[in-house]
PyMOL Python script that loads the backbone (N, CA, C, O; Angstrom):
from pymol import cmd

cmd.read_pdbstr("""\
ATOM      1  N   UNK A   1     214.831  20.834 -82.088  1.00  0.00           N
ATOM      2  CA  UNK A   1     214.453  21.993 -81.291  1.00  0.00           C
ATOM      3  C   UNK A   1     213.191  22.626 -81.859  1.00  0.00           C
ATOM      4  O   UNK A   1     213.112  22.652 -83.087  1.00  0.00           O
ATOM      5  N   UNK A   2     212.063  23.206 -81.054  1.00  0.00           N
ATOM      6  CA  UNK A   2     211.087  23.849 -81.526  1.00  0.00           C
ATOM      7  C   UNK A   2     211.309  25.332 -81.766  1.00  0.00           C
ATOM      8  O   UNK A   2     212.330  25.949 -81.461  1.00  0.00           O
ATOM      9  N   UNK A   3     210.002  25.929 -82.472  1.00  0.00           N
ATOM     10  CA  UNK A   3     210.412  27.191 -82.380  1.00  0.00           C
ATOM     11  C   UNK A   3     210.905  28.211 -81.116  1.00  0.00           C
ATOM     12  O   UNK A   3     211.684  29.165 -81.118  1.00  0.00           O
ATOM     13  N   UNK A   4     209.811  27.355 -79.643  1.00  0.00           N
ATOM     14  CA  UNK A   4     210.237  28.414 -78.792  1.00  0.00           C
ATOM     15  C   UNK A   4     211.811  28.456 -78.422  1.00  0.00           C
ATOM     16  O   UNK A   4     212.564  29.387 -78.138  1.00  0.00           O
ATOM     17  N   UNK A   5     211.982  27.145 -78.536  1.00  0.00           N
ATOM     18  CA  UNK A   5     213.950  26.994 -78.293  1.00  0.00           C
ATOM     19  C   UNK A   5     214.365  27.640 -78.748  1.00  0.00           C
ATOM     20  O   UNK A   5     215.044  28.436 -78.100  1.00  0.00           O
ATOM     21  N   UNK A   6     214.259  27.793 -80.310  1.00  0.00           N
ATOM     22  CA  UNK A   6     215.050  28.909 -80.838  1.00  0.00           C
ATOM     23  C   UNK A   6     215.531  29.992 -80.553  1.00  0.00           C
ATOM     24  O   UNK A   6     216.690  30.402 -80.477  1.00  0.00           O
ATOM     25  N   UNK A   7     213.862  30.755 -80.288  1.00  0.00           N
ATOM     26  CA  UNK A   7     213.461  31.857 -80.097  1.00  0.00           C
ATOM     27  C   UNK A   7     214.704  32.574 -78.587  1.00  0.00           C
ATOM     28  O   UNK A   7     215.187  31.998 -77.611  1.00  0.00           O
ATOM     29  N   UNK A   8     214.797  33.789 -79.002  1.00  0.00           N
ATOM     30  CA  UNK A   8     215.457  34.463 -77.316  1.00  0.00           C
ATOM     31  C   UNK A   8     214.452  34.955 -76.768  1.00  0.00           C
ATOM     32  O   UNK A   8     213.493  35.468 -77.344  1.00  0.00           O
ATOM     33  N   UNK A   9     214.686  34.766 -75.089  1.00  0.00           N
ATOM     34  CA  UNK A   9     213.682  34.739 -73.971  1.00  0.00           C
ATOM     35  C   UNK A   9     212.783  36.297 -74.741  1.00  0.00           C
ATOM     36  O   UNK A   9     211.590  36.295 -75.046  1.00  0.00           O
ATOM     37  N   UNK A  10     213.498  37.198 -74.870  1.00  0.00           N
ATOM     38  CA  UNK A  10     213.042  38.464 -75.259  1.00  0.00           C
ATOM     39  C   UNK A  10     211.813  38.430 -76.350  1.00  0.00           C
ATOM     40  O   UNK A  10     210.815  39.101 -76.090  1.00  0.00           O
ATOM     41  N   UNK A  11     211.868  37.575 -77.706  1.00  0.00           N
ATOM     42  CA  UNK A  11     211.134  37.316 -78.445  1.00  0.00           C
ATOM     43  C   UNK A  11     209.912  36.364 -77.533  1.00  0.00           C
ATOM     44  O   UNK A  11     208.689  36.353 -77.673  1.00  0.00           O
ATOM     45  N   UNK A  12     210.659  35.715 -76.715  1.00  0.00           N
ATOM     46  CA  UNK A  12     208.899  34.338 -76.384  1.00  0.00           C
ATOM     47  C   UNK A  12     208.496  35.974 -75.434  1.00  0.00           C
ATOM     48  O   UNK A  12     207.491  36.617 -75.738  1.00  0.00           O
ATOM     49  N   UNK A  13     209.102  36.267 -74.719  1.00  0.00           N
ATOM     50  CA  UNK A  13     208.055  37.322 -73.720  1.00  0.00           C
ATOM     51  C   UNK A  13     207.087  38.326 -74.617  1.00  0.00           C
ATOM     52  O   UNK A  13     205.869  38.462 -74.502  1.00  0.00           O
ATOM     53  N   UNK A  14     208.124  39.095 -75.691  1.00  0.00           N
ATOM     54  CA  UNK A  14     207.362  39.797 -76.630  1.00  0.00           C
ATOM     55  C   UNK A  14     205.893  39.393 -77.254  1.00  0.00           C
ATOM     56  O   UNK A  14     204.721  39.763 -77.329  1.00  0.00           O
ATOM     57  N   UNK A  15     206.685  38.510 -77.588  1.00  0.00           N
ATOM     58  CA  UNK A  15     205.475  37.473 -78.951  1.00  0.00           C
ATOM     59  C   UNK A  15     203.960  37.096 -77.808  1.00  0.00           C
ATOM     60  O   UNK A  15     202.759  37.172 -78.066  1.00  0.00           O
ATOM     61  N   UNK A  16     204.568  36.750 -76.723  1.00  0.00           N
ATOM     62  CA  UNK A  16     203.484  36.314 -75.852  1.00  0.00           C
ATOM     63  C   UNK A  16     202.338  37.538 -75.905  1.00  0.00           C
ATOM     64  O   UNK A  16     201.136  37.512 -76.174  1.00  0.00           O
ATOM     65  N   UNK A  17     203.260  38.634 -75.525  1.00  0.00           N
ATOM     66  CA  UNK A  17     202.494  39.855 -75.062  1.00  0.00           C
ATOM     67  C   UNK A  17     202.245  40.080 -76.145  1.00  0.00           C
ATOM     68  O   UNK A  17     201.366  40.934 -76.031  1.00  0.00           O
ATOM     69  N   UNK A  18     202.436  39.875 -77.447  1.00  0.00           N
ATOM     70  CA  UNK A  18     201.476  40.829 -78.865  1.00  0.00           C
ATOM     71  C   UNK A  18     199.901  39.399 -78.910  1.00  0.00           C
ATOM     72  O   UNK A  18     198.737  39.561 -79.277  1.00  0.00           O
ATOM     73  N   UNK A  19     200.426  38.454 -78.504  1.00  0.00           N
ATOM     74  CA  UNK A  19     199.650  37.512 -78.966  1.00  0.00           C
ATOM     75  C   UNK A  19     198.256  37.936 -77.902  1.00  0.00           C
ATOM     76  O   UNK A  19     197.211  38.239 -78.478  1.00  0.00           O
ATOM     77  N   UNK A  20     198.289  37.947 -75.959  1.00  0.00           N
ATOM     78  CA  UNK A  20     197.521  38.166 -75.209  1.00  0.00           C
ATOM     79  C   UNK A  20     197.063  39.828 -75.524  1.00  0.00           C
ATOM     80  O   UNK A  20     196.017  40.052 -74.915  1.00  0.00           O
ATOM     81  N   UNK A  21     197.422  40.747 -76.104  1.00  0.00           N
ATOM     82  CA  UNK A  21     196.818  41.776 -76.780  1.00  0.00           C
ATOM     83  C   UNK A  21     196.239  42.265 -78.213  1.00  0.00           C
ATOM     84  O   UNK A  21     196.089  43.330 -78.811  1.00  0.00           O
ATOM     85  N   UNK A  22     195.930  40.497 -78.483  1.00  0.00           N
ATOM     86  CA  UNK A  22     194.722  40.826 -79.687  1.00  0.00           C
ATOM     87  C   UNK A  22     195.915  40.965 -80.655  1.00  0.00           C
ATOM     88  O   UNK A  22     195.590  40.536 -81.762  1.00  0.00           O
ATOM     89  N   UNK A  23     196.968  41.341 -80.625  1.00  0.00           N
ATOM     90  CA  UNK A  23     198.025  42.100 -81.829  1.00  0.00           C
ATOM     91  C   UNK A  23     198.027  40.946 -83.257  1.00  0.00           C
ATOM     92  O   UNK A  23     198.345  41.276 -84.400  1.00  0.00           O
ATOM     93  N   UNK A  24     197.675  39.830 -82.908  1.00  0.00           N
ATOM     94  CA  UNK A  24     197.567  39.341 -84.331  1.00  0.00           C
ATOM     95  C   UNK A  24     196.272  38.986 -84.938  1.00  0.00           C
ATOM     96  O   UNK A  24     195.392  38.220 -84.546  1.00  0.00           O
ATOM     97  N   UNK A  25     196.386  39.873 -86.199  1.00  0.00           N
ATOM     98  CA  UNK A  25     195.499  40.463 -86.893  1.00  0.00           C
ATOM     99  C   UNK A  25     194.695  39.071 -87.591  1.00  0.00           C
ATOM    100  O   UNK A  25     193.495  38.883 -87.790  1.00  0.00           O
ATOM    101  N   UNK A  26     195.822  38.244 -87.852  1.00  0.00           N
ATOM    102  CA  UNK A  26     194.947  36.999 -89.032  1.00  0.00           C
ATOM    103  C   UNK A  26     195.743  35.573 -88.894  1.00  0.00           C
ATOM    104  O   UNK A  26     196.927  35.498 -89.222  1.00  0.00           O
ATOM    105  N   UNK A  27     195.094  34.569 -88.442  1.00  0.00           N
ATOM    106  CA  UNK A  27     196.132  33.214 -88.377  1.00  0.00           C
ATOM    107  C   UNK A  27     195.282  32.380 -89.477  1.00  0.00           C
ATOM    108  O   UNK A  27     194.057  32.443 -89.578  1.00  0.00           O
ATOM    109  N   UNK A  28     196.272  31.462 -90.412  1.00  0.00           N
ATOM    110  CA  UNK A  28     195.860  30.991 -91.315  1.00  0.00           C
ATOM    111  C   UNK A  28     196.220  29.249 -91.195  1.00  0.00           C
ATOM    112  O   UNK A  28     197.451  29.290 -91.203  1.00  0.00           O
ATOM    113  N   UNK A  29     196.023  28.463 -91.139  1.00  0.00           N
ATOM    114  CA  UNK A  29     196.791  27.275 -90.899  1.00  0.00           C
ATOM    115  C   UNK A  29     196.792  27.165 -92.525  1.00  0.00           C
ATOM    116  O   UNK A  29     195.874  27.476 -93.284  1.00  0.00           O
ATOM    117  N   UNK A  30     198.081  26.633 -92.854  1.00  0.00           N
ATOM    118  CA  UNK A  30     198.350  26.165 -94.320  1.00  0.00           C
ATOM    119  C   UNK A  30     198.356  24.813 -94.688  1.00  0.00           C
ATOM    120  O   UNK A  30     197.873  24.270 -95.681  1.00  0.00           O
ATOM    121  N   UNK A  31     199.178  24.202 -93.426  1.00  0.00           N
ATOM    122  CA  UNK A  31     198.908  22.925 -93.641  1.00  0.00           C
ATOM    123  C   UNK A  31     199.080  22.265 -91.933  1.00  0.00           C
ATOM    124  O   UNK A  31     199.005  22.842 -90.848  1.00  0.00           O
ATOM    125  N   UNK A  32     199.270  21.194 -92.196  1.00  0.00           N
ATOM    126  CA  UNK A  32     199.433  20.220 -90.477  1.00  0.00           C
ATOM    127  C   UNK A  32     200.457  20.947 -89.833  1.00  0.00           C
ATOM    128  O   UNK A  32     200.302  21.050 -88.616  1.00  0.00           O
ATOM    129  N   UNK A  33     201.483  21.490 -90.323  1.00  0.00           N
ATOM    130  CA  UNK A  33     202.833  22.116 -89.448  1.00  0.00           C
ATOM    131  C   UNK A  33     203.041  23.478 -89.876  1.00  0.00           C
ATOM    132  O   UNK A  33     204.059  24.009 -89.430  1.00  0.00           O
ATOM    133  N   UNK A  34     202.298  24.173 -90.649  1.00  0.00           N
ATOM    134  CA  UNK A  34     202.597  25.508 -91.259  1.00  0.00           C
ATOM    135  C   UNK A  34     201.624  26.255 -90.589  1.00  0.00           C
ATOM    136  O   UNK A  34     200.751  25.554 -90.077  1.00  0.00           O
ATOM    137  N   UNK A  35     201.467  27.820 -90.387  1.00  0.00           N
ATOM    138  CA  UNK A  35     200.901  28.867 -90.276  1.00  0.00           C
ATOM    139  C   UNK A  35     201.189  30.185 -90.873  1.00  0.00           C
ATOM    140  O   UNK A  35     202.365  30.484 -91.082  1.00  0.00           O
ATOM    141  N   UNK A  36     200.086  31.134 -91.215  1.00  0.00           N
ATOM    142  CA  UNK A  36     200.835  32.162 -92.074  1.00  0.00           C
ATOM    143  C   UNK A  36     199.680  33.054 -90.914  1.00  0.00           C
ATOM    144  O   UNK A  36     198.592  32.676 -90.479  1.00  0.00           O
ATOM    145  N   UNK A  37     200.353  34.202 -90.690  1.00  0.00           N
ATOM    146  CA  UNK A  37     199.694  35.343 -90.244  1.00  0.00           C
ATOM    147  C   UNK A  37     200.224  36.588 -90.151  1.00  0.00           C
ATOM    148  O   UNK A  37     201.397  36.659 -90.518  1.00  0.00           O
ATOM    149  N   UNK A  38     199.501  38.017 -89.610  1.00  0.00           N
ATOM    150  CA  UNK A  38     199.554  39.225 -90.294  1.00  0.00           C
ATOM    151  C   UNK A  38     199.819  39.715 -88.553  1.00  0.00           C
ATOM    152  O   UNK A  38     198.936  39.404 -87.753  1.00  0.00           O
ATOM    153  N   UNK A  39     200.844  40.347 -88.136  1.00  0.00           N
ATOM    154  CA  UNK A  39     200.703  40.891 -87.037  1.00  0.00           C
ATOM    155  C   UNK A  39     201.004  42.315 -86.737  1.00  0.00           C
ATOM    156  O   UNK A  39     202.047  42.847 -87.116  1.00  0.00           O
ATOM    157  N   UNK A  40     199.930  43.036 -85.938  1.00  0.00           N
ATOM    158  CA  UNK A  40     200.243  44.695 -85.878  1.00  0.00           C
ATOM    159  C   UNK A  40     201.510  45.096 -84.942  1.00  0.00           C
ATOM    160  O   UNK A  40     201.506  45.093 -83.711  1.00  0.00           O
ATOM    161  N   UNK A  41     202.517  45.416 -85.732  1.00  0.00           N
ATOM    162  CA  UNK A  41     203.949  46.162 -84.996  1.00  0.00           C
ATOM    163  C   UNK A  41     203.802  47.591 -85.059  1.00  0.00           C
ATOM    164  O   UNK A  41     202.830  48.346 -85.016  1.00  0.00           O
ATOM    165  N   UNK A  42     205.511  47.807 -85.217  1.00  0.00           N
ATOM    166  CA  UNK A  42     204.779  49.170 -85.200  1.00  0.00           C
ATOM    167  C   UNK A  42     205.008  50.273 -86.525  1.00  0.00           C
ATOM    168  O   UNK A  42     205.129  51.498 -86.495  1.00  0.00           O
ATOM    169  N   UNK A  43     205.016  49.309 -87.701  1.00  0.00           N
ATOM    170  CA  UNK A  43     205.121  49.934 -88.793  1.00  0.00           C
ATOM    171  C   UNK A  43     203.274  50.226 -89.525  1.00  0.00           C
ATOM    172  O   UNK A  43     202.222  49.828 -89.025  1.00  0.00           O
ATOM    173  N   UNK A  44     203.403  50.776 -90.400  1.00  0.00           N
ATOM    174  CA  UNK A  44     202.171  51.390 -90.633  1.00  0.00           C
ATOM    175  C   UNK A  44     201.085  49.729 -91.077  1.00  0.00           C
ATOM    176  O   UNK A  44     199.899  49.473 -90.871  1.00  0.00           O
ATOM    177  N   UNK A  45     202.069  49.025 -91.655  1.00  0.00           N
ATOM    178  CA  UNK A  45     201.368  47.968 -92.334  1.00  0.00           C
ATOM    179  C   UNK A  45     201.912  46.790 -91.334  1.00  0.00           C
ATOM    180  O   UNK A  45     202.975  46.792 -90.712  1.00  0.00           O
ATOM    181  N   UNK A  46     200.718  45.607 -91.352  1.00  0.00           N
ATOM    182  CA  UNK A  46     200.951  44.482 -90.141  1.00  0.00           C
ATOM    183  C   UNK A  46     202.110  43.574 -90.926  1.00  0.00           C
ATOM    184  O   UNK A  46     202.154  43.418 -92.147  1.00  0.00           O
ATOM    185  N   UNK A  47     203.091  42.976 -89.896  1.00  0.00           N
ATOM    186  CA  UNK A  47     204.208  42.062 -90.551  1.00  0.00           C
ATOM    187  C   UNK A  47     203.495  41.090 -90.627  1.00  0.00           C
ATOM    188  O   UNK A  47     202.506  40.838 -89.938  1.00  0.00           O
ATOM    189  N   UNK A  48     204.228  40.114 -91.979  1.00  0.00           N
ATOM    190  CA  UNK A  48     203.593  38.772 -92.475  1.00  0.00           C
ATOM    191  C   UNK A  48     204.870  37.505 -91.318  1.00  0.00           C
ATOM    192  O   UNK A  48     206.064  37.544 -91.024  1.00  0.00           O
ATOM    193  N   UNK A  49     204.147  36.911 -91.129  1.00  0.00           N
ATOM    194  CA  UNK A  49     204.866  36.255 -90.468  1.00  0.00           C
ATOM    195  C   UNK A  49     204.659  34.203 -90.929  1.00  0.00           C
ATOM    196  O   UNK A  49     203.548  33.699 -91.097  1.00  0.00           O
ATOM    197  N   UNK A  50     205.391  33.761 -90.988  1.00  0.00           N
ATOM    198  CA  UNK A  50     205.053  32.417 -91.108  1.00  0.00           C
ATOM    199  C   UNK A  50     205.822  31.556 -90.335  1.00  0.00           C
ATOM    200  O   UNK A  50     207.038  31.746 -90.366  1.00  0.00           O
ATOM    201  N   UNK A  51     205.405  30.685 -89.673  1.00  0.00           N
ATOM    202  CA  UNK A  51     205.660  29.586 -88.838  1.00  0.00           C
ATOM    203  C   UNK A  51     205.842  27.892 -89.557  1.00  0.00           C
ATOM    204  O   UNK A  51     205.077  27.240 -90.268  1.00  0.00           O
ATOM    205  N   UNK A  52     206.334  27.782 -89.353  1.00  0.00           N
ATOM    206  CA  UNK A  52     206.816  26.178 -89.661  1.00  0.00           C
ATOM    207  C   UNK A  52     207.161  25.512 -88.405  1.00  0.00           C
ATOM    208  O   UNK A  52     208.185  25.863 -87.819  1.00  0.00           O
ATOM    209  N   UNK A  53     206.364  24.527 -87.897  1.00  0.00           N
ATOM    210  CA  UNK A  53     206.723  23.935 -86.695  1.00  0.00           C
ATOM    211  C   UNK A  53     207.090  22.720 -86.524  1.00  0.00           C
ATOM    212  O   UNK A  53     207.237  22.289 -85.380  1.00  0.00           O
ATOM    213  N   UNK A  54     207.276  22.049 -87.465  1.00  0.00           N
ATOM    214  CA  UNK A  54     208.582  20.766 -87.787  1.00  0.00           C
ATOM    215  C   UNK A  54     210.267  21.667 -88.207  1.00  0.00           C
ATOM    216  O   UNK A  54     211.333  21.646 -87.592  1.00  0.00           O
ATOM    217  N   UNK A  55     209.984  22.182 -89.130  1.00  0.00           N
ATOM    218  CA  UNK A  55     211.441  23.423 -89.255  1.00  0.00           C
ATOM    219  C   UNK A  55     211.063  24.230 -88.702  1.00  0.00           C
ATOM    220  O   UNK A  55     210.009  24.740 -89.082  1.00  0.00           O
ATOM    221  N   UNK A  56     211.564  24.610 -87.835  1.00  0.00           N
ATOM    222  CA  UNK A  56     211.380  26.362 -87.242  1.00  0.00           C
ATOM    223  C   UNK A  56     212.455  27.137 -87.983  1.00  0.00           C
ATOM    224  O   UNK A  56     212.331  28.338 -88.223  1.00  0.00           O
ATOM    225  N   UNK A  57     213.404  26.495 -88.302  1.00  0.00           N
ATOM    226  CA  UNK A  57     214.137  27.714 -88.894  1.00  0.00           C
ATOM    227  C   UNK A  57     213.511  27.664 -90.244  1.00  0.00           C
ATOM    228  O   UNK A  57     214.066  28.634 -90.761  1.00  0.00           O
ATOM    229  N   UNK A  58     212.955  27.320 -90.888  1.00  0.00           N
ATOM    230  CA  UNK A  58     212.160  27.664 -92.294  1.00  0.00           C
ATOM    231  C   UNK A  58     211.571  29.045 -92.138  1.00  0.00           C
ATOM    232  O   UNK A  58     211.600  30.104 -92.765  1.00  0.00           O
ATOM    233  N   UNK A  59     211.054  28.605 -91.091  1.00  0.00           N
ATOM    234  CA  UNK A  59     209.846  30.159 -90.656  1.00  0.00           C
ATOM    235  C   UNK A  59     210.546  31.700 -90.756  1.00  0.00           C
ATOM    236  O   UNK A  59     211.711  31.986 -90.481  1.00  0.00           O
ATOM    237  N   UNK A  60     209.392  32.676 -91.273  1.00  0.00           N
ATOM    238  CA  UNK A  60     210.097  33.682 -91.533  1.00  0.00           C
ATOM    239  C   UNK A  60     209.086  34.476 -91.384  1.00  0.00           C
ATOM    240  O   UNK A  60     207.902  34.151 -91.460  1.00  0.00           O
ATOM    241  N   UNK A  61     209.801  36.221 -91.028  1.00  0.00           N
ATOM    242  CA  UNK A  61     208.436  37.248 -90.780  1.00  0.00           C
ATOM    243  C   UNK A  61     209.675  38.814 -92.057  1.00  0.00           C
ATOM    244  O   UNK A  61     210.843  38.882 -92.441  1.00  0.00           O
ATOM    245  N   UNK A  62     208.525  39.611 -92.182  1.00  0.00           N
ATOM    246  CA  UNK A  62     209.156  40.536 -93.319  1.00  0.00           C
ATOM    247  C   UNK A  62     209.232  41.625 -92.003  1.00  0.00           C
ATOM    248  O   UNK A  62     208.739  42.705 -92.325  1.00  0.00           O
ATOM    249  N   UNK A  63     209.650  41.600 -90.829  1.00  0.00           N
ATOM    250  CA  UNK A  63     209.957  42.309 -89.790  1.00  0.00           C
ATOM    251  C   UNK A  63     211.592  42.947 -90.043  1.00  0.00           C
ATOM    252  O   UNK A  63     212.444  42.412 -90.752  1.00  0.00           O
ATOM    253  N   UNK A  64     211.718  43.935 -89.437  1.00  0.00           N
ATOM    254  CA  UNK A  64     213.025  44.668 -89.721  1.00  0.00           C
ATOM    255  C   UNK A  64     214.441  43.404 -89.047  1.00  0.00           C
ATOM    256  O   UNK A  64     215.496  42.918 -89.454  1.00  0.00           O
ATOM    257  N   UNK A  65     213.483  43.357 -87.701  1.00  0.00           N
ATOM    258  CA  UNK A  65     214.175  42.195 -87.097  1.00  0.00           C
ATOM    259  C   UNK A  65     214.918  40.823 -87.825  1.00  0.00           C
ATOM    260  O   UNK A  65     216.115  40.542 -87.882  1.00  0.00           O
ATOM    261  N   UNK A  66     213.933  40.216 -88.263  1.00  0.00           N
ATOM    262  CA  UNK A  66     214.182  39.026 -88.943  1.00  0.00           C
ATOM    263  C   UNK A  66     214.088  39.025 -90.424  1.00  0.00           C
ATOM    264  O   UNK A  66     214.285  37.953 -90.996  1.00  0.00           O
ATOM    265  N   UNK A  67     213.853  39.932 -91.021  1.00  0.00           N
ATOM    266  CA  UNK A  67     213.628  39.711 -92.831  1.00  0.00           C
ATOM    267  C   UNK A  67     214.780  39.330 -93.040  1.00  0.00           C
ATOM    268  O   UNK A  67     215.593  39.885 -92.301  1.00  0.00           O
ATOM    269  N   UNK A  68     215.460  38.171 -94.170  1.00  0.00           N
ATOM    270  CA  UNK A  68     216.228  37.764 -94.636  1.00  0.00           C
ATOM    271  C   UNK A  68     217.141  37.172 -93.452  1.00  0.00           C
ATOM    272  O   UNK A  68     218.290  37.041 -93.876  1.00  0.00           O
ATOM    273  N   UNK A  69     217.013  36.748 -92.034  1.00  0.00           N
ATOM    274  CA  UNK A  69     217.900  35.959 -91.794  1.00  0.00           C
ATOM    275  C   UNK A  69     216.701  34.655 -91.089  1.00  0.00           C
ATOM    276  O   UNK A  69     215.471  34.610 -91.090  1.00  0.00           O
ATOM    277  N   UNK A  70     217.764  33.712 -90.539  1.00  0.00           N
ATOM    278  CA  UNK A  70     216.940  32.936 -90.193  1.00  0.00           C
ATOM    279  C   UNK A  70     216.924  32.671 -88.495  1.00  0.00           C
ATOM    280  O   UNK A  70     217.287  31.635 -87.939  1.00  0.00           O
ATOM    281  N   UNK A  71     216.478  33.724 -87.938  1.00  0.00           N
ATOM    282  CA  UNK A  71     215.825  33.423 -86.751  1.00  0.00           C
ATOM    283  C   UNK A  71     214.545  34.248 -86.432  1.00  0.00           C
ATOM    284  O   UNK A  71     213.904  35.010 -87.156  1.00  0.00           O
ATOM    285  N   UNK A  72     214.343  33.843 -85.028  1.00  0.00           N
ATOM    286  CA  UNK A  72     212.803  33.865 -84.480  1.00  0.00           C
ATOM    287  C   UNK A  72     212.421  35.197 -84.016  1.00  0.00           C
ATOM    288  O   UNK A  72     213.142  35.718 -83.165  1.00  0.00           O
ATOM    289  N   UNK A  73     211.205  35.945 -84.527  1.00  0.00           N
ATOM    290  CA  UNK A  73     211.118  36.709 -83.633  1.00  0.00           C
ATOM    291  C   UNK A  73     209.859  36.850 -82.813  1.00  0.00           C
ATOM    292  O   UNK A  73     209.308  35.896 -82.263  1.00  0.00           O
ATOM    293  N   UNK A  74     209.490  37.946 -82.771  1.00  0.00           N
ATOM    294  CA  UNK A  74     208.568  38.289 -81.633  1.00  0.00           C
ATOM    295  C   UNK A  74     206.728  37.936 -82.782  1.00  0.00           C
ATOM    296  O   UNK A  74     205.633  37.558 -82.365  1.00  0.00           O
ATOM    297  N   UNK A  75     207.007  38.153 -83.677  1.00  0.00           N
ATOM    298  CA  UNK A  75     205.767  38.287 -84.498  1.00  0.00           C
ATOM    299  C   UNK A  75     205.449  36.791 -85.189  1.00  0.00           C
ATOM    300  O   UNK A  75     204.377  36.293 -85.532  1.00  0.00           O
ATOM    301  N   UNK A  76     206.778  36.297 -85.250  1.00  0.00           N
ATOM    302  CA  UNK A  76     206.505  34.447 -85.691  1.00  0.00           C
ATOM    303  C   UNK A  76     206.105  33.730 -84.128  1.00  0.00           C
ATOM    304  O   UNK A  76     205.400  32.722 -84.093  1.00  0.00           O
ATOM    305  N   UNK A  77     206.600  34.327 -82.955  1.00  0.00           N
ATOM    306  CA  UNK A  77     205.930  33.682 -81.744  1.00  0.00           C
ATOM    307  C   UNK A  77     204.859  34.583 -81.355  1.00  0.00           C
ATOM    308  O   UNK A  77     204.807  34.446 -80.133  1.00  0.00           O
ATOM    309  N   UNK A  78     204.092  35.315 -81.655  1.00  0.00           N
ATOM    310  CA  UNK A  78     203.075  35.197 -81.476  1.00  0.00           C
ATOM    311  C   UNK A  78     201.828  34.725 -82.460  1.00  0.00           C
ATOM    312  O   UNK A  78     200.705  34.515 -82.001  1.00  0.00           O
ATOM    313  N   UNK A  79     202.154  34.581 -83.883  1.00  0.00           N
ATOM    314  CA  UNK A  79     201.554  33.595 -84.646  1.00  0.00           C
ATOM    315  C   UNK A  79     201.621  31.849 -84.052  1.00  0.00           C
ATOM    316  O   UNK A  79     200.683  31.060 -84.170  1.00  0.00           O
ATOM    317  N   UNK A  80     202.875  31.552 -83.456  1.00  0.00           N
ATOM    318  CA  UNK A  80     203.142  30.385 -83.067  1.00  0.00           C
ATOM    319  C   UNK A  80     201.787  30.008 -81.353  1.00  0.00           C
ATOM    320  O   UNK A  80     201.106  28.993 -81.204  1.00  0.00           O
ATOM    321  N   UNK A  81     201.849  31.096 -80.506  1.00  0.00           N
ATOM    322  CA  UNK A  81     200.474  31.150 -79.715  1.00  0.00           C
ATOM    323  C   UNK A  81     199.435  31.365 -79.913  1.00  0.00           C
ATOM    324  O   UNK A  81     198.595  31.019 -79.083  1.00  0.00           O
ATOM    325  N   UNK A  82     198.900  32.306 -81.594  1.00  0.00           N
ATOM    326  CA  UNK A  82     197.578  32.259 -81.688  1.00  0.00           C
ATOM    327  C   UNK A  82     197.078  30.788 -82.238  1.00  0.00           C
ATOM    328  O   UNK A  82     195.988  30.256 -82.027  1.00  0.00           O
ATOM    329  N   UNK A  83     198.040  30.351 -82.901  1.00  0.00           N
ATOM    330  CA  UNK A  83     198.096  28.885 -83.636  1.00  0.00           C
ATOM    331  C   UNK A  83     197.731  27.664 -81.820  1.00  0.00           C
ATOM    332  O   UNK A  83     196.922  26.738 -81.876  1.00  0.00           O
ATOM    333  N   UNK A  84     198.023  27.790 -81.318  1.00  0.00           N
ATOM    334  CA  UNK A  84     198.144  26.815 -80.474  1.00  0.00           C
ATOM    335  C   UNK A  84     198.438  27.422 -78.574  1.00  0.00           C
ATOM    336  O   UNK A  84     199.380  27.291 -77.793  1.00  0.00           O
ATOM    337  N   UNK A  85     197.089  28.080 -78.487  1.00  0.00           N
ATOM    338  CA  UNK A  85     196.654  28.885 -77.358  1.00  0.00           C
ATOM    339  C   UNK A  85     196.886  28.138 -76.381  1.00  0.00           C
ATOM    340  O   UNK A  85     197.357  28.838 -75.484  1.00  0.00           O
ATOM    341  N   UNK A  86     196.796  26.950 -76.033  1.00  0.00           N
ATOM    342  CA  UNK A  86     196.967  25.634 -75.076  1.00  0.00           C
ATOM    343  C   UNK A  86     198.577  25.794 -74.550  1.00  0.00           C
ATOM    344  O   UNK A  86     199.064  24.956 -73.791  1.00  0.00           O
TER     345      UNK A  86
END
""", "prot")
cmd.dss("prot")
cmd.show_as("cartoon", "prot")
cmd.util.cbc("prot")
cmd.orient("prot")
C-alpha cells in the first residue's frame, strides 16, 4: 500500500490543500524513496514531516496529530505532493 492508501480521505484532501497553498515551507529529497520537509500548520513553528515512499508507515511528522504513532497525516501528504506534483 502507498502512502495515499494509508492516509484517511480527510488527510489526502487536507494535505492536498496545504500543498496547492504554498503551505510547505521546504522539501528535501534524502534519498530515491525518502523526503524530509517543514510545513506551516497552525502552531507557531512549521511541522517536520518525513515521507518514506517504499514504507509509508516509517514516515513520520512531529504534528499533534501523528507524533509518536504510526499513521498519515495531512502534513506528510502534502510533503508527499510537493515531492511528486504529477
Amino acid at each position: 500500500m502507498g502512502l495515499l492508501d494509508l492516509a484517511s480521505g480527510k488527510s489526502v484532501y487536507r494535505g492536498y490543500e496545504y500543498y496547492v497553498n504554498n503551505r510547505v515551507l521546504f522539501c528535501e529529497k534524502i534519498t530515491d524513496n525518502q523526503y524530509l520537509g517543514a510545513v506551516e500548520g497552525t502552531a507557531d513553528e512549521p511541522y517536520e514531516a518525513f515521507v518514506d515512499i517504499v514504507h509509508p508507515r516509517k514516515s513520520y511528522c512531529n504534528c499533534p496529530f501523528a507524533e509518536g504513532k504510526r499513521i498519515i497525516c495531512k502534513h506528510q501528504v502534502a510533503v508527499f505532493f510537493k515531492s511528486f506534483p504529477e
